[in-house]
C-alpha positions in Angstrom: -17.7 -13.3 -5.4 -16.9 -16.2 -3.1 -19.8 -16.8 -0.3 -18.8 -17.6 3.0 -19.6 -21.1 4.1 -22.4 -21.8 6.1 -20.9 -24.5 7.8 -17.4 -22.5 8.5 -15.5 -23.5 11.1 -14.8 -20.4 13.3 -11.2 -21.0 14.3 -10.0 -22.2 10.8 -10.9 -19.2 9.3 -8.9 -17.1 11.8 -5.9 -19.2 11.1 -6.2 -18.9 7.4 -7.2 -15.1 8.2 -3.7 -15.3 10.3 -1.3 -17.0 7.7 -2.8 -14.3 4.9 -1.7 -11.6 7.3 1.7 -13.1 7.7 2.1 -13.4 4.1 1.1 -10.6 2.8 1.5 -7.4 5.6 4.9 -9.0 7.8 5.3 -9.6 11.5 2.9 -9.4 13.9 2.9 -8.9 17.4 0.0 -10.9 20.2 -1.9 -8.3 20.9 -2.2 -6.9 16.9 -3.3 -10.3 15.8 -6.1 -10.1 18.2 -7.0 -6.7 17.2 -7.0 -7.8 13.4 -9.4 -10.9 14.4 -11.8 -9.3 17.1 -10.8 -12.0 19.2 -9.1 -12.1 22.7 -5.6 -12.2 23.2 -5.8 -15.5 24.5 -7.5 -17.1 21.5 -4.8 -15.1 19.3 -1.8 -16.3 21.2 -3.5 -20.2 20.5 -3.9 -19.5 16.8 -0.3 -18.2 16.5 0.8 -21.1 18.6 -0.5 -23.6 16.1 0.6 -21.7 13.2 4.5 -21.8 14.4 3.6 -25.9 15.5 2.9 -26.6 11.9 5.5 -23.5 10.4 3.5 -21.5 8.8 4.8 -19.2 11.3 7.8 -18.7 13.7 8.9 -15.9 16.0 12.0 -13.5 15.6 14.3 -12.3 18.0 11.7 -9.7 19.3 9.0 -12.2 19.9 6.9 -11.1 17.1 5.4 -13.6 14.6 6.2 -13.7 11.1 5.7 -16.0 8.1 7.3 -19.5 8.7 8.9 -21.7 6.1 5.9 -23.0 4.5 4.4 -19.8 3.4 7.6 -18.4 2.6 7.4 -20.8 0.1 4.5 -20.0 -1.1 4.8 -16.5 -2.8 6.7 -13.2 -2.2 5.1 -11.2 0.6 3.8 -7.8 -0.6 4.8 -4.7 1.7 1.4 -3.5 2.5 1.2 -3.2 6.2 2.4 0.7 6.3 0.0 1.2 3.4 -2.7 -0.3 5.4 -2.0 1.7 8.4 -1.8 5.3 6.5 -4.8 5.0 4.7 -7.2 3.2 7.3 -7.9 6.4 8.9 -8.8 8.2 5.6 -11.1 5.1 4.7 -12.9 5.7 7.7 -13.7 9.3 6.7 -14.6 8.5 3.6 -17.1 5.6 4.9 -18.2 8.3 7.0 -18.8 11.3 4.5 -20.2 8.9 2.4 -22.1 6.3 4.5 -21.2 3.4 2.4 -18.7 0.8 2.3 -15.3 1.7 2.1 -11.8 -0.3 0.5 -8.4 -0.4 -0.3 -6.8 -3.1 -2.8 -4.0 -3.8 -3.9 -3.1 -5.2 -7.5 -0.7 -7.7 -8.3 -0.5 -9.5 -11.7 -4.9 -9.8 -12.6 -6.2 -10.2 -9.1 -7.1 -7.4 -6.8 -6.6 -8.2 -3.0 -8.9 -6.6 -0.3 -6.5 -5.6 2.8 -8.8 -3.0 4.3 -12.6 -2.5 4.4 -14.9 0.0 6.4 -18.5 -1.1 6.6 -21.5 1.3 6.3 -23.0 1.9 9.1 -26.5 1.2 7.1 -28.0 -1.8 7.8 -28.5 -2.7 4.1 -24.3 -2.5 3.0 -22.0 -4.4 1.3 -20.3 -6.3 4.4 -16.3 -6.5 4.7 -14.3 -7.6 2.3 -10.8 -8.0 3.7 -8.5 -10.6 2.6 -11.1 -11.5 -0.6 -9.5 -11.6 -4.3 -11.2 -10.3 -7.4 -10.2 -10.7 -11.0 -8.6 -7.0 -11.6 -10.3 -6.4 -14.8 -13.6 -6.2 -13.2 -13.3 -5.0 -10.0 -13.5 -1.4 -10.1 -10.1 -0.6 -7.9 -8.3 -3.0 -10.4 -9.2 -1.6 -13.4 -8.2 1.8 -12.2 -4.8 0.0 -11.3 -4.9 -1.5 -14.7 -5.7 1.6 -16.6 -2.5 3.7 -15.1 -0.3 0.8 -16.9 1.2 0.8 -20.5 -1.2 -0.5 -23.1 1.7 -2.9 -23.6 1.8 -4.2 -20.4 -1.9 -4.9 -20.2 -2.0 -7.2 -23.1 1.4 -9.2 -22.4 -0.7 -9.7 -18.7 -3.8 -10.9 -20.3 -3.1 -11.9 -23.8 -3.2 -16.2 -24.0 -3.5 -16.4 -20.0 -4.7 -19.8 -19.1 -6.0 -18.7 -15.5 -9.6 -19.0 -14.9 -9.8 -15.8 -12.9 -7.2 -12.9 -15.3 -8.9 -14.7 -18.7 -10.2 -11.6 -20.3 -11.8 -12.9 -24.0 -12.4 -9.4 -25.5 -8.5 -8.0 -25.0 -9.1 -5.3 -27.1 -12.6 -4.5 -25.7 -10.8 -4.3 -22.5 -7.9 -1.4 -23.8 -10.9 0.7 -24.9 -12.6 0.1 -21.6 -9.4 1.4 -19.9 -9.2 4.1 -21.8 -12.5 5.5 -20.6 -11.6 5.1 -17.5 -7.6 6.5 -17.7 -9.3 9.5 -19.0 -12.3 10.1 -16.3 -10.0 9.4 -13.7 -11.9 6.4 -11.9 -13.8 3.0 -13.0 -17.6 2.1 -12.2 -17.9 -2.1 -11.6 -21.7 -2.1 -11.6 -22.4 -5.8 -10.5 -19.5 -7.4 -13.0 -18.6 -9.6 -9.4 -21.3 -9.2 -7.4 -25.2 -9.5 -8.6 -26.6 -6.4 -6.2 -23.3 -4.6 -5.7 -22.0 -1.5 -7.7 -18.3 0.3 -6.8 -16.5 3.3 -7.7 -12.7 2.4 -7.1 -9.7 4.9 -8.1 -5.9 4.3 -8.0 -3.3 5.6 -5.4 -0.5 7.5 -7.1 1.8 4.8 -4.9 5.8 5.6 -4.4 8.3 3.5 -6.2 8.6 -0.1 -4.9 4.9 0.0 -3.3 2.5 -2.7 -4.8 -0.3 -1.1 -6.8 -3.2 0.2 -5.0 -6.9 1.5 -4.9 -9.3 3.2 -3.1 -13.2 2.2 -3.5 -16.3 2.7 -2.4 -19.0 -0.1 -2.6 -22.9 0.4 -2.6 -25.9 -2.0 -2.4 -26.8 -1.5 -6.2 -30.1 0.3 -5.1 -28.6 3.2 -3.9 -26.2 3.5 -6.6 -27.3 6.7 -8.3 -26.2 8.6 -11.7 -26.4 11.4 -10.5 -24.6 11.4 -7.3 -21.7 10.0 -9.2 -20.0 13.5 -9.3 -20.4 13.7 -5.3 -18.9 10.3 -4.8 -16.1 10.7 -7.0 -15.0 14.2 -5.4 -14.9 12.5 -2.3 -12.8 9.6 -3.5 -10.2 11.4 -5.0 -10.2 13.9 -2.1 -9.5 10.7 0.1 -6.8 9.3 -2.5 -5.1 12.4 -2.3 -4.7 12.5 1.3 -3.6 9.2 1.4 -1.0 9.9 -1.4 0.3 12.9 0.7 0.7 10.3 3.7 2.6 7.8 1.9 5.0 10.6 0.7 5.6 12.0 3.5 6.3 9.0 5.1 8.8 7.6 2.6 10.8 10.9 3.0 11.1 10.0 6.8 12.0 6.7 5.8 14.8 7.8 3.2 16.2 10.4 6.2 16.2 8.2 8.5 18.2 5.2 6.3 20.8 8.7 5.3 
């Protein structure tokens, strides 16, 4: 798990935070870019500004900013922003009925990507992980991703990979680990990326064309209990489900309305 810097520099990380947005979630209006940052619609409208001055962004016909030429370069954005709108609201349930972190990932070749957290309100929590990227083998939301694919498809992913962060050196170890977890219905990570941090992540039964995606909840290993695994895991899948019913309903509005 990457540490933040202690000598980071404030407004860099906001544009980076920015161009991530862009990239991954589509346009963005003033006043959403502030909310996304905590920041005042001044500061975002500066950020932006800079962003278009050196095209990582540019603005559309309705004056809304989207990715500019240089990170539509970069990779093929991933249509998360309605995800992340439909399931924030049942993240922050589930942070509350549980009282500990809450996330949602998405999966895309072996790395999972953050795009929402909810913090405990506990003042010993695992903090927010937004925009942070995991090796989906051991993060707990990418290995329930991983487990809903074809055996098949797991080993062409990880099977001679030369990156640092997919490499998996046990492939087969890795099938039988999925298997567990296809079967139980979710995936434990207990401190595989972070010493002191244990997560219960499950995957969203997402609609055709939607990238991959998990729900997870994330504990200060000290709390993590055996026991209460049952409780946690009916609540997760209780939140899942709601989420699932969300996203259906709104791709039928979406297919009516394109009729």
């Amino acid at each position: 798990m990457k540490n933040k810097p202690a000598y980071g520099i404030e407004s860099v990380d906001h544009a980076l935070h920015l161009a991530t947005l862009l990239l991954h979630e589509g346009p963005l209006r003033v006043t959403d870019a502030a909310a996304r940052l905590g920041v005042a619609r001044s500061t975002a409208h500066r950020l932006l500004a800079m962003l278009v001055y050196r095209d990582f962004a540019e603005q559309d016909e309705d004056r809304r900013y989207v990715a500019g030429p240089v990170l539509r370069g970069a990779a093929a954005p991933e249509p998360v922003a309605d995800l992340r709108r439909l399931a924030l609201p049942h993240l922050e349930a589930l942070a509350a009925r549980t009282d500990e972190s809450v996330n949602l990932m998405v999966v895309v070749g072996g790395q999972a990507r953050f795009v929402a957290s909810v913090e405990s309100p506990q003042i010993l929590r695992v903090g927010d992980r937004e925009g942070r990227v995991l090796p989906a083998h051991l993060a707990s939301g990418g290995r329930a991703v991983l487990a809903c694919l074809p055996e098949s498809e797991v080993m062409e992913l990880y099977a001679g990979s030369d990156s640092s962060d997919s490499q998996v050196a046990d492939v087969p170890a890795l099938l039988r680990d999925l298997r567990r977890v296809r079967k139980q219905g979710f995936a434990v990570n207990d401190q595989a990326t972070e010493n002191g941090v244990t997560a219960i992540g499950q995957a969203l039964a997402c609609p055709r064309g939607m990238v991959p995606a998990a729900v997870s909840i994330a504990m200060p290993t000290v709390r993590y209990r055996r026991d209460r695994l049952p409780e946690w895991t009916r609540d997760l899948a209780t939140t899942v489900t709601r989420i699932e019913r969300d996203l259906s309903d709104s791709s039928v509005h979406q297919n009516i309305g394109a009729l």
